[in-house]
LOKEZA-55479 format. One line per 5 residues: their letters; for each residue x, y negated, z of C-alpha. Coordinates in steps of 0.001 Angstrom, whole numbers. Each point is the difference from the previous one (the first is absolute). Example, Ala and Ser with C-alpha at 12.3 -4.5 7.8 and 13.67 -1.06 7.14 Angstrom:
% LOKEZA-55479
as) 12300 4500 7800; 1370 -3440 -660
//
This chain:
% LOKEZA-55479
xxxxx) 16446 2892 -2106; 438 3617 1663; -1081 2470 -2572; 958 3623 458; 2942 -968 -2701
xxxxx) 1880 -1791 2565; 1821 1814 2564; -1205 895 3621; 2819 -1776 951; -929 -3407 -1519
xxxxx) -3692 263 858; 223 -1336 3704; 1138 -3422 -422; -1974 -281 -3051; -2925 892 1300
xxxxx) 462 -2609 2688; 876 -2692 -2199; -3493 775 -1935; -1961 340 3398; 1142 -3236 543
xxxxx) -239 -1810 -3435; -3269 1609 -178; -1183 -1537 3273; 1082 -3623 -643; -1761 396 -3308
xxxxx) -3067 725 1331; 204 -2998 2270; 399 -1824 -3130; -2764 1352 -2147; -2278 -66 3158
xxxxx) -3263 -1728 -1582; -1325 -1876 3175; 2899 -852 2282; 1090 -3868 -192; 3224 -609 -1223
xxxxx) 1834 -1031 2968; -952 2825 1758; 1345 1917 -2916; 3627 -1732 149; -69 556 3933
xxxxx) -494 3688 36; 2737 398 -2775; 2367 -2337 2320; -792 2809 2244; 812 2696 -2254
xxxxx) 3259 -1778 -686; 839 -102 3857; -719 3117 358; 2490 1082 -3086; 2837 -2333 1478
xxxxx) -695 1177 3843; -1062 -3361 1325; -3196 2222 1075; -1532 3572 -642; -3220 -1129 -377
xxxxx) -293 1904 -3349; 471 3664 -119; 829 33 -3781; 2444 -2887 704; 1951 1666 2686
xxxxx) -229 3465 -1616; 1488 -1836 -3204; 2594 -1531 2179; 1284 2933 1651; 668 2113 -3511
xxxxx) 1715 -3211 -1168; 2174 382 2725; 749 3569 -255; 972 10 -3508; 1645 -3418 453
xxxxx) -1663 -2014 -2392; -1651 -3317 -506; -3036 -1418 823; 125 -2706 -3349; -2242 1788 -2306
xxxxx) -2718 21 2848; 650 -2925 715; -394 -1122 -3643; -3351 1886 -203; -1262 -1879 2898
xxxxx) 827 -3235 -2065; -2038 1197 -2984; -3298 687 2220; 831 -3046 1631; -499 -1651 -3487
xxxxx) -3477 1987 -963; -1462 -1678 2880; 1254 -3192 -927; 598 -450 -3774; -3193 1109 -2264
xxxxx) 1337 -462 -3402; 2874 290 -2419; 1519 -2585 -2022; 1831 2037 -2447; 1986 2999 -787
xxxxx) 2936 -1297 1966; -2151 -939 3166; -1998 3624 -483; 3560 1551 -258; 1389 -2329 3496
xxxxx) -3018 1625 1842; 905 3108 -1207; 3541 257 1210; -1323 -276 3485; -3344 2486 -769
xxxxx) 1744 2735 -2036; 3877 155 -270; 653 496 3371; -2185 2917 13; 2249 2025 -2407
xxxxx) 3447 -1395 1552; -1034 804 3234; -833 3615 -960; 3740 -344 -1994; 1854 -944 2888
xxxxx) -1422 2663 1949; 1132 2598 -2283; 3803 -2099 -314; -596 -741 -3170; 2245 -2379 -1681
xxxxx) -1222 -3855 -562; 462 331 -3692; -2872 1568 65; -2508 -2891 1236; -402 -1839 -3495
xxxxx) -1779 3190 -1425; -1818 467 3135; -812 -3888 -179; -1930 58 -3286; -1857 4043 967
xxxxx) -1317 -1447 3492; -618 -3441 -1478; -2179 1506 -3325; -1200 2080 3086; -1585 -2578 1605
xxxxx) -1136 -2009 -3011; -1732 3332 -1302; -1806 302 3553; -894 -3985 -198; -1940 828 -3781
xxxxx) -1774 2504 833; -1695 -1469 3499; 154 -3473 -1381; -4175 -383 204; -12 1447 3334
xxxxx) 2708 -2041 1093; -1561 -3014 -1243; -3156 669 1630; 634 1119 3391; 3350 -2037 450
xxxxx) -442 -3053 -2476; 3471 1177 -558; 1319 142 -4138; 3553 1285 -1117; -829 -236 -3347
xxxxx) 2216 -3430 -650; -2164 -2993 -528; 2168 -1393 -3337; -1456 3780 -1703; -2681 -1363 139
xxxxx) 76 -3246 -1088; 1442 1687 -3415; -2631 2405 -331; -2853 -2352 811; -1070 2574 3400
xxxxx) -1395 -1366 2776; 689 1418 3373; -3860 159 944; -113 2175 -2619; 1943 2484 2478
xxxxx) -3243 318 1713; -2595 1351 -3137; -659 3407 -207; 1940 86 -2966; 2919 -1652 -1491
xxxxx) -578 -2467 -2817; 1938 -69 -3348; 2049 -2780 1409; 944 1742 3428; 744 3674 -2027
xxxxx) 2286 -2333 -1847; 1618 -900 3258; 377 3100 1831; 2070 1552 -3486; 2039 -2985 18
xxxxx) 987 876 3836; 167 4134 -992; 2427 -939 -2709; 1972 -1937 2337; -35 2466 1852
xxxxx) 746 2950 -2018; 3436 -2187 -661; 598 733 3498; -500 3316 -607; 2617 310 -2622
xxxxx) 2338 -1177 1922; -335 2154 2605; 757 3061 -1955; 3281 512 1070; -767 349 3799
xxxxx) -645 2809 223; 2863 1512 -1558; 2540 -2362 2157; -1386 1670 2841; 2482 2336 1830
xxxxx) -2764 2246 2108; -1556 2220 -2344; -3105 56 1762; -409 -3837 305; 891 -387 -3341
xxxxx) -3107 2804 -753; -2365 -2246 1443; 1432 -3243 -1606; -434 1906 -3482; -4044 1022 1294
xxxxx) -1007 -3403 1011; 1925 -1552 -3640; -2307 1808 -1675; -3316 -67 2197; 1118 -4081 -351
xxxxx) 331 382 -3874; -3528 1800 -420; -1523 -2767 1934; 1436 -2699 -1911; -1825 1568 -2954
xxxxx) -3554 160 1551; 616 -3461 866; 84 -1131 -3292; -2857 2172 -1134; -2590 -75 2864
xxxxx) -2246 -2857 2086; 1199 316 3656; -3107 -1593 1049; -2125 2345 -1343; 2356 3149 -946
xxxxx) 2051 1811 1795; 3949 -350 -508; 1029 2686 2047; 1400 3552 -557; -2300 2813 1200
xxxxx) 1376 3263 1175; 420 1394 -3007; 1947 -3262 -1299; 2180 -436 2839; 1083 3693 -574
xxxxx) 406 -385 -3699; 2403 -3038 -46; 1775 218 2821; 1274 3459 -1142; 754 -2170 -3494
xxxxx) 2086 -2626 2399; 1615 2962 1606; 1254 2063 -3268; 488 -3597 -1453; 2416 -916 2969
xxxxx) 1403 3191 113; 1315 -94 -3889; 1086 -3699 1011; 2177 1468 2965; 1653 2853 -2532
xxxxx) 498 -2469 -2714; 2833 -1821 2249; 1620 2526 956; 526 1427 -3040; 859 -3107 -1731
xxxxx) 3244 10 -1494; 2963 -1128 1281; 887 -3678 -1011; -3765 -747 482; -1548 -1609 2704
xxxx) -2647 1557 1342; -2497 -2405 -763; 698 425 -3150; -1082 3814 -178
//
């Protein structure tokens, strides 16, 4: 959320936005604590963000950046909802429901980080279908571990009903036939997100934001692939060192050519259409 791409003058509120996203989700993920304690200690979190208390230091520290840059606490707010929902709702009924979940879990991520550079709000479709393919990428690739710590499964249930998985087949040490068939299904899906989110970057007036946009579209892009090559219950889907380096310097020169392309494009021609 705060790479050295963005500007030291971004990073603050940023950084507390994460600091607090990141300590609600561990509440949520937390493998022993009952549920109800869970939901109490993020209504906490949430008084502490809208200064009915200041019982949580990442809440109030959130709070006062909000305040000095004058913006709103919704996509918080919104993320609160989504963790809300992973202690309470353990499966997926379909694309649409996976996609409902992820407008609270993902977009406000990216719209947050938007508004906090002023970027304009034609921007949030693009960033919609990144953070949400995003999110959907991050769901694949723990979806075993997920399923065995948390009994919790993103995958949606009618995949696999169509590809004859089972979802205690999550917990093998290896994907069947049926469940590799499920998880492309889902990467293909996903990699439609993907497509659409090509033209974020470029809409993106900061040129350092829209760096990072053009890194993580094609981190995102690589790991869509792997996806629909590898086991994630017995490989590993992620991007090494090496990787990470590789394609995110093939997002960057990608985005960059993407940024030149509309404003060269000739006049009579929307940009879009570069």
């Amino acid at each position: 959320m705060a790479s050295w791409l963005i500007h030291p003058l971004h990073r603050p509120p940023i950084l507390a936005f994460y600091e607090f996203v990141r300590t609600a989700d561990d509440i949520a993920d937390h493998a022993s604590l009952p549920a109800q304690e869970k939901l109490a200690l993020m209504d906490r979190l949430e008084g502490s963000l809208s200064g009915k208390n200041d019982d949580e230091p990442v809440g109030v520290a959130l709070r006062s950046q909000l305040a000095a840059r004058q913006l709103s606490a919704r996509h918080a707010l919104d993320l609160l909802t989504a963790f809300r929902m992973d202690v309470t709702k353990l499966r997926y009924r379909d694309w649409d429901d996976l996609i409902g979940y992820c407008s609270y879990s993902a977009m406000p991520v990216g719209r947050f980080v938007l508004d906090v550079h002023g970027e304009s709000r034609v921007t949030w479709p693009a960033n919609d279908a990144l953070c949400a393919a995003l999110q959907i990428i991050n769901h694949l690739q723990d979806c075993g571990k997920d399923y065995r710590n948390l009994d919790r499964v993103y995958i949606p249930l009618d995949l696999f009903i169509e590809t004859g998985a089972t979802i205690q087949s999550l917990g093998a040490a290896s994907a069947s036939p049926a469940l590799r068939a499920c998880i492309r299904r889902l990467a293909r899906r996903t990699g439609d997100l993907l497509r659409d989110s090509r033209t974020f970057s470029p809409s993106i007036q900061d040129p350092r934001l829209a760096m990072e946009v053009a890194v993580i579209q094609g981190l995102a892009e690589r790991l869509v692939v792997l996806l629909g090559r590898r086991d994630p219950l017995s490989e590993r889907v992620h991007l090494g060192k090496l990787g990470v380096a590789g394609f995110g310097l093939a997002g960057l020169l990608s985005g960059a050519f993407r940024r030149l392309g509309r404003r060269i494009a000739p006049a009579g021609r929307k940009p879009q259409d570069a």
